[in-house]
Steps between C-alpha positions, in 0.01 A plus 500: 500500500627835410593753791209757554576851399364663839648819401264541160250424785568741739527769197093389356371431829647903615326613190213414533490536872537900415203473210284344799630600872573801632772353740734166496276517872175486352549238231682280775198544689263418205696178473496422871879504539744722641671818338829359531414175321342694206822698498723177478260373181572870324899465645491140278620330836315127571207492705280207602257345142225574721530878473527516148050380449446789775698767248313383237159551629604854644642605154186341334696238307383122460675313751801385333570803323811572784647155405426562146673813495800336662531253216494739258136545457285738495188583757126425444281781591205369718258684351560344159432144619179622748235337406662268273571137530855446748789530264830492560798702421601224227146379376164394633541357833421157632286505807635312805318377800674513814517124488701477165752742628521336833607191286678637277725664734527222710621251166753768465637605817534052532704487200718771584482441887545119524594470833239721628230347681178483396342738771819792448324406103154599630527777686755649217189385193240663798729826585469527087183492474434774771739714342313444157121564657628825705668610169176447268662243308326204608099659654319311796324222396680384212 
């Protein structure tokens, strides 16, 4: 996997912060983090994946449009997919239920974990799933 270009993040995600927020304050409030986290995403240092779906959603971006950007990408407007069926930043997206993911996560994490027991498997395919509900990704119920 290529190496993430978190500076040409921090640059788009400043941007638009400016088009949208009067302060680095405000928008880090809008995305329930703190101001000094936003300022490490616009500094292009690493911060946790799970901050990167809260940006998006403050800056009115699809989630994955922080990630996309990263890659190389470019950001999907909210707005242009409201209303529409789920897409993704590379095509129509393929609904998941919570249940696929869990499994899927937990086939992967065993092939790459294989001494890992099967609960440390659980909790990691569970923890996933949590992250993916709070994140919109993956909604209640499915």
């Amino acid at each position: 996997m290529a190496t993430r270009d978190l500076k040409r993040l921090g640059a788009r995600v400043k941007a638009h912060r400016l088009e949208l927020h009067p302060s680095r304050l405000a928008a880090a409030r809008a995305a329930g983090i703190s101001k000094d986290t936003w300022q490490r995403v616009e500094d292009g240092e690493v911060v946790r994946d799970s901050t990167y779906p809260k940006i998006d959603k403050a800056l009115g971006w699809v989630v994955g449009s922080c990630v996309a950007i990263a890659d190389g990408g470019t950001p999907v407007l909210a707005s242009e997919v409201a209303g529409a069926p789920a897409t993704s930043l590379s095509g129509p997206a393929v609904a998941l239920s919570a249940e696929q993911v869990r499994r899927a996560a937990f086939e992967a994490a065993r092939a790459k974990l294989p001494s890992a027991s099967i609960g440390d498997l659980d909790e990691f395919s569970d923890e996933l799933v949590e992250i993916l509900r709070r994140s919109g990704t993956v909604a209640d119920g499915t």
